[in-house]
C-alpha positions as CSV (number, residue, x, y, z in Angstrom):
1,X,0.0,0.0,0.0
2,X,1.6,3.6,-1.2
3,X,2.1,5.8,1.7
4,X,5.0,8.2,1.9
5,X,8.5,8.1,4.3
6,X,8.8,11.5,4.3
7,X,5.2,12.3,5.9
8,X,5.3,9.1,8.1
9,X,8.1,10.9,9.9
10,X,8.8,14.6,9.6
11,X,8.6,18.3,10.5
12,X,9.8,21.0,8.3
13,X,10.8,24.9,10.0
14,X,10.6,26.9,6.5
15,X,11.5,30.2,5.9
16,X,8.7,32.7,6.9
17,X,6.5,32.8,3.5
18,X,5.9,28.9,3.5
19,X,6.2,28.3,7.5
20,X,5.8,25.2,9.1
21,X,4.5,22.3,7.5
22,X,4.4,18.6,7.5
23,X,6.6,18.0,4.1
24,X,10.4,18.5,3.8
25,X,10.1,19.3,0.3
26,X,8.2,22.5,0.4
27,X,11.4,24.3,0.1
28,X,12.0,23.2,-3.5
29,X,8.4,24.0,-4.3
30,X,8.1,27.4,-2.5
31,X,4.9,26.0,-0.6
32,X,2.9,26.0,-3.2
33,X,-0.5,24.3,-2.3
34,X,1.4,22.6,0.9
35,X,-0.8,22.8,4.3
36,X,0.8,25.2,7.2
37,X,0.8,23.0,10.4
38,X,-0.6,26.7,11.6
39,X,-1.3,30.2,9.9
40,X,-0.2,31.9,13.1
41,X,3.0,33.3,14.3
42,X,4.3,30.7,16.7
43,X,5.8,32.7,19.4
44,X,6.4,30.0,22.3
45,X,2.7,29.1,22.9
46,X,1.7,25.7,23.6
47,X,0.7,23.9,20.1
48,X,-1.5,21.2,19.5
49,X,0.3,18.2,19.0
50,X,-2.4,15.6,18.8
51,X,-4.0,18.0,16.5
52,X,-1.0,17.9,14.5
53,X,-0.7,14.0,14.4
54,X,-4.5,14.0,13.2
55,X,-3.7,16.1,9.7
56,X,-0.5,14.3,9.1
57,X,-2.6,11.1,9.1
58,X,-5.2,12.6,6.9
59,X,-3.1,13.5,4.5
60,X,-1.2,10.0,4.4
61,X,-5.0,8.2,4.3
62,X,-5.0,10.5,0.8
63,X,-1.6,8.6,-0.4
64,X,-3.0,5.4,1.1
65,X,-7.0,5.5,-1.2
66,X,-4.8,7.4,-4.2
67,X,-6.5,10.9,-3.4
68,X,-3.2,12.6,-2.5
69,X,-2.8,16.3,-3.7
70,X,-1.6,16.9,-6.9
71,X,2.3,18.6,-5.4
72,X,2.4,14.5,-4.1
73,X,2.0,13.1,-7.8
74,X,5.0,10.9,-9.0
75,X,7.1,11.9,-5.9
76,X,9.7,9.8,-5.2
77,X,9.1,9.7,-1.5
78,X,5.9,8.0,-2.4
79,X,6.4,4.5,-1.8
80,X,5.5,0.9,-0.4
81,X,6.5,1.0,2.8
82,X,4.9,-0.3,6.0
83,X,3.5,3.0,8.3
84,X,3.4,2.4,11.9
85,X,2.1,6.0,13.5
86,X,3.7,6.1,16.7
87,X,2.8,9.9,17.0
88,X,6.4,11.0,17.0
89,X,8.6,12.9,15.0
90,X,11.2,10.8,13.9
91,X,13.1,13.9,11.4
92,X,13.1,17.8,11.4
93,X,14.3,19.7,8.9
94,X,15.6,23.2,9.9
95,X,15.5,25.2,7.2
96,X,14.0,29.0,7.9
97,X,16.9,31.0,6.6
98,X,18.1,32.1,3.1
99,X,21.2,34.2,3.8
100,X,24.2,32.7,2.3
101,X,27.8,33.8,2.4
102,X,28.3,31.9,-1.1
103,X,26.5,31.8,-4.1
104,X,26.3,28.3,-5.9
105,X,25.4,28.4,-9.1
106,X,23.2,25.4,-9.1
107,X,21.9,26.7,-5.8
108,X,18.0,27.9,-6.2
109,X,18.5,31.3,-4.9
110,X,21.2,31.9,-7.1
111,X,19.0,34.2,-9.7
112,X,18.6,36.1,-6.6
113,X,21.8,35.4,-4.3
114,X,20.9,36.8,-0.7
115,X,24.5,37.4,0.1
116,X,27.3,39.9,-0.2
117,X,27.0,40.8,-3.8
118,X,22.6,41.1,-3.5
119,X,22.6,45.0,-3.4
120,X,19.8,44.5,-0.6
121,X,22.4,42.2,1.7
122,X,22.7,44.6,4.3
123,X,19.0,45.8,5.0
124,X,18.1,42.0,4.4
125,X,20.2,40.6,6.9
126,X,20.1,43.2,9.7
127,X,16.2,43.2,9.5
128,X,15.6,39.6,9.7
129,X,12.6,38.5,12.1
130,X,12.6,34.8,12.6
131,X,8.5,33.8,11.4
132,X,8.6,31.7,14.4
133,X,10.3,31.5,18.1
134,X,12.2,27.8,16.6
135,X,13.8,26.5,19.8
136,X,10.6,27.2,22.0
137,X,8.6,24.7,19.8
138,X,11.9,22.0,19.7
139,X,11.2,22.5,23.3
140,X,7.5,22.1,23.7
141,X,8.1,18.8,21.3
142,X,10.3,17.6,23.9
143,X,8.1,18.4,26.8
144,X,5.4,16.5,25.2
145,X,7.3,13.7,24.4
146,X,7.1,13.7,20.3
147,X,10.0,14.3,19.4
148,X,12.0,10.6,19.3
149,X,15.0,10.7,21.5
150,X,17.0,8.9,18.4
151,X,15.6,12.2,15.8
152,X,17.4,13.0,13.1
153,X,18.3,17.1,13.3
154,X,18.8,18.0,9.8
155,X,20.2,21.9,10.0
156,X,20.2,23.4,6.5
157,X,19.6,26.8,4.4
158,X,21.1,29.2,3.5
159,X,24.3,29.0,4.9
160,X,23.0,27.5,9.0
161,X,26.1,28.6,10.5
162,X,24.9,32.4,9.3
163,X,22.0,31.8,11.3
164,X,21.5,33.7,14.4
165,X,20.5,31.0,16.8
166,X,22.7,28.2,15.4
167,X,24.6,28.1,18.3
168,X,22.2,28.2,20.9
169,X,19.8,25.0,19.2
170,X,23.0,23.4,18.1
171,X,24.1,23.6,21.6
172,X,20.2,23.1,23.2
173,X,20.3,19.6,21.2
174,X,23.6,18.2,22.1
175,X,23.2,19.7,25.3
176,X,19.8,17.4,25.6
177,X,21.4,14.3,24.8
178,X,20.4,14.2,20.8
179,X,22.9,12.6,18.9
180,X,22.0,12.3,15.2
181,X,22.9,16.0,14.0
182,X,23.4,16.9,10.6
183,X,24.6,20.4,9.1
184,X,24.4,20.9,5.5
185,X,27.2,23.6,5.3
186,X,29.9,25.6,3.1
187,X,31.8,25.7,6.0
188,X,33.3,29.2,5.7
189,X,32.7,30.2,8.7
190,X,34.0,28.2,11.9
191,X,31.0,27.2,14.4
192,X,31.9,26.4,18.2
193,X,29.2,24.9,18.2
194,X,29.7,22.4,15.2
195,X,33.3,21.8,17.2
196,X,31.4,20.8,20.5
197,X,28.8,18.7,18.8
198,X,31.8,16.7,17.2
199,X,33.4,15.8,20.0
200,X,30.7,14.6,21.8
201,X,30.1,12.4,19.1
202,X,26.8,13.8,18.0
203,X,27.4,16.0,14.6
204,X,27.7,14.8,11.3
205,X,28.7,17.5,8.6
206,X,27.7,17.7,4.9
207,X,30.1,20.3,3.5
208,X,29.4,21.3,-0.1
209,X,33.1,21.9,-1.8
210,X,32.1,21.3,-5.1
211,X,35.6,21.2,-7.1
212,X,39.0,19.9,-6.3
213,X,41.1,23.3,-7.0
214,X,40.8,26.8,-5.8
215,X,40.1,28.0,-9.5
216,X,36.6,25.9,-10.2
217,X,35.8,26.1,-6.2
218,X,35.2,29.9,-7.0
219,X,33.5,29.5,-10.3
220,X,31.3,27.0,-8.9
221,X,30.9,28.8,-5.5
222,X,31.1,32.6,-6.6
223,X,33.1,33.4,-3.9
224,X,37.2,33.0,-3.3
225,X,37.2,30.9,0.0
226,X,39.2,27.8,-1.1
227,X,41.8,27.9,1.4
228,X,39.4,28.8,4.1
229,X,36.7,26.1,3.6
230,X,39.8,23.4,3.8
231,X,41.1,24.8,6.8
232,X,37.8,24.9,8.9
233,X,37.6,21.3,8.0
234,X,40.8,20.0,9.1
235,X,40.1,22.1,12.4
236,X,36.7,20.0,13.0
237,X,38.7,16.6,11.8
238,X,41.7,17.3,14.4
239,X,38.5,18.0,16.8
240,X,37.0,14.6,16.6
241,X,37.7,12.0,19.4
242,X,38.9,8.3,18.9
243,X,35.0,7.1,19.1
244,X,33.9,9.2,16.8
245,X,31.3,7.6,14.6
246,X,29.4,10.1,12.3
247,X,30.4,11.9,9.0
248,X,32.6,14.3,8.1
249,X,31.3,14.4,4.8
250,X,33.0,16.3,2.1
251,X,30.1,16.6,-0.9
252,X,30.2,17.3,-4.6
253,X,27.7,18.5,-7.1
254,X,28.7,17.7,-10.6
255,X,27.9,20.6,-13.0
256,X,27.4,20.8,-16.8
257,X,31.1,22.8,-18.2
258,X,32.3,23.6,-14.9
259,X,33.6,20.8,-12.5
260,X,32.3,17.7,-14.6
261,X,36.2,16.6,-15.1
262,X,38.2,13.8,-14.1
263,X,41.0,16.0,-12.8
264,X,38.1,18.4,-10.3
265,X,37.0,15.1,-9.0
266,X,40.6,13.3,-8.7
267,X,42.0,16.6,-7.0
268,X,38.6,16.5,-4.3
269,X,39.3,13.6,-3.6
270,X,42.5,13.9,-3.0
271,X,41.4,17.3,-0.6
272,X,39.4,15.1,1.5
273,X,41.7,12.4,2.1
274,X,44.5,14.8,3.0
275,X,42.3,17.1,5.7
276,X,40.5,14.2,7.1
277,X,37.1,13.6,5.0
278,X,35.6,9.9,6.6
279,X,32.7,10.1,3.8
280,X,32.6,11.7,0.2
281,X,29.4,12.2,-1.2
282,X,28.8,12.5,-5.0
283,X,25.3,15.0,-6.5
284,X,24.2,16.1,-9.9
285,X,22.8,19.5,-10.7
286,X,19.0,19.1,-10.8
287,X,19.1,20.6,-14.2
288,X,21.2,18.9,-15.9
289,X,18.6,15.3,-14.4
290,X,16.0,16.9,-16.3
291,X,18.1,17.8,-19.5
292,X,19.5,13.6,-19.3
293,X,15.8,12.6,-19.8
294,X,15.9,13.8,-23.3
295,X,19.7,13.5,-24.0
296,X,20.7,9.8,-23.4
297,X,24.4,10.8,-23.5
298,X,24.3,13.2,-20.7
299,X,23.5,9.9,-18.6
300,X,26.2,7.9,-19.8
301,X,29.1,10.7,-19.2
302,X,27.2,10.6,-15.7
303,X,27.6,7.1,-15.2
304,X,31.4,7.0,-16.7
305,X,32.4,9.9,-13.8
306,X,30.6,8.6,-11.0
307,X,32.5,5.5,-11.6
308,X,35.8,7.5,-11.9
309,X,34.6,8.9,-8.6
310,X,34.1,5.7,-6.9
311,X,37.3,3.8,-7.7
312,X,39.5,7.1,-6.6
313,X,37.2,7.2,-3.4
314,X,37.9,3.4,-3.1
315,X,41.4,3.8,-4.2
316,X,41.7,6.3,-1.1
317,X,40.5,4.3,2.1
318,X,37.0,6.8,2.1
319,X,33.5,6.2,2.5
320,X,31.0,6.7,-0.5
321,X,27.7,8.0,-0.7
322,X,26.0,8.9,-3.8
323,X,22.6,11.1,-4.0
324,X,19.1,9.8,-5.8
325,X,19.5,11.8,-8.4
326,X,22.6,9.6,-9.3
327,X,21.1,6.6,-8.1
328,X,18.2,7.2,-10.5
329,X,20.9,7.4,-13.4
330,X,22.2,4.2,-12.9
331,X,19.0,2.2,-12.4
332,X,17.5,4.1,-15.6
333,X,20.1,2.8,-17.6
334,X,20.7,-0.7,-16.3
335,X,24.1,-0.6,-15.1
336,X,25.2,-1.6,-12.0
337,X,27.1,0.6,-10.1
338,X,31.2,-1.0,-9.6
């Protein structure tokens, strides 16, 4: 029977025009059509949780009788899976902030970067007001008991770190005994926070690097901080302890005539053995996943890097992961991964 993972288990914290809602993938769709969990401005009061538990079970009876709204058609977190509602939150997504320091070219703000160059940085930045008080709901979740002690804190963006209360949730969670943090980050700037979360064992890191020299790191990043991304990095490696057992996850998205060589993803490699990388992680632009259903070569250079990718990553002692979108590639075309 269909029903859908992300649903079963989530929260999202978007950014103030979309606000809190049950999927994580309202980001990509700017909201559109996607329920609020509520219309008002949460400002610490005490919120409904059994209320909450009710929707998000009507809207995964629509999945379940094939009624679903039409933002759920062909998504790929629809899927046979068995649904046990335990009325918890098993994931959140924290996600309510679009300042970035960089600006990514296959990013989705980047028509629009909300960083140093946007002419409006300043004003935009200074006169932030957070949509919601964020921390006071984490802790009414936790006072009620929904939130599962083994939650997976996904921290993302923007640029988290840029954040102005990143510290103090970072620190609230690891301070609280949660252990399964991860922070999507283009770790220029250093975190304390991120540093304390390592070494009690209870940060993973995501870092999007994106090329293997300083010259295609800027093209692909719009910003000249190289040097400074690598050197953060090795600080938080040197940081770890001997038990350490989540990711320090260097990540890379391939892009169409800018990093999609041999030598970028050689040299990254390389990077991430060298300042202390336990997991590489391999992405493709989204665009170029939509361009590769009508151009059947597209896939196949795909497929011939991400194998490059893996034997160097192999060849090199590190940890793999690759992203769906990549995944997708390989099972579209039949070929089994090496």
């Amino acid at each position: 029977m269909k029903t859908c993972n992300n649903l079963n288990t989530s929260i999202c914290f978007n950014y103030k025009n979309i606000g809190i809602t049950y999927c994580t993938l309202t980001n990509a769709t700017n909201g559109s059509g996607w329920p609020k969990i509520s219309d008002d401005v949460f400002d610490g009061q005490k919120i409904d949780w059994n209320k909450f538990f009710d929707e998000r079970a009507k809207e995964i009876e629509s999945i379940k009788n094939g009624t679903q709204r039409h933002e759920c058609q062909n998504c790929q977190q629809i899927s046979d899976v068995d649904f046990v509602d335990d009325r918890k939150i098993h994931y959140i997504l924290l996600s309510p902030w679009q300042i970035c320091n960089s600006n990514c070219i296959y990013c989705l703000g980047h028509a629009e970067p909300r960083n140093e160059k946007s002419p409006n940085y300043k004003e935009y930045y200074e006169e932030f007001e957070e949509p919601y008080d964020m921390l006071a709901i984490i802790k009414d979740m936790i006072a009620n008991d929904v939130l599962a002690k083994d939650a997976e804190i996904d921290f993302a963006g923007g640029e988290p770190t840029l954040y102005p209360k990143f510290d103090e949730i970072i620190n609230f969670f690891v301070e609280n005994g949660y252990k399964n943090i991860i922070i999507h980050t283009n770790n220029i700037q250093y975190s304390k926070a991120i540093e304390k979360g390592i070494k009690e064992n209870a940060i993973s890191l995501m870092i999007s690097i994106d090329a293997g020299t300083k010259k295609c790191h800027e093209k692909v990043k719009g910003v000249k901080s190289f040097d400074k991304v690598w050197k953060n990095f090795k600080k938080y490696s040197k940081s770890k302890k001997k038990d350490y057992s989540k990711r320090l996850c260097t990540k890379y998205v391939l892009v169409p005539g800018v990093n999609d060589t041999e030598k970028e993803l050689e040299e990254f490699i390389k990077q991430s053995k060298k300042n202390g990388a336990t997991q590489v992680a391999l992405n493709v632009y989204n665009q170029l996943l939509n361009n590769m259903n009508y151009e059947e070569h597209l896939m196949h250079r795909l497929i011939e890097l991400s194998n490059f990718w893996i034997e160097k990553a192999k060849k090199n002692n590190l940890n793999y992961m690759l992203f769906p979108n990549i995944e997708y590639v390989y099972n579209k075309l039949g070929v089994n991964r090496p």
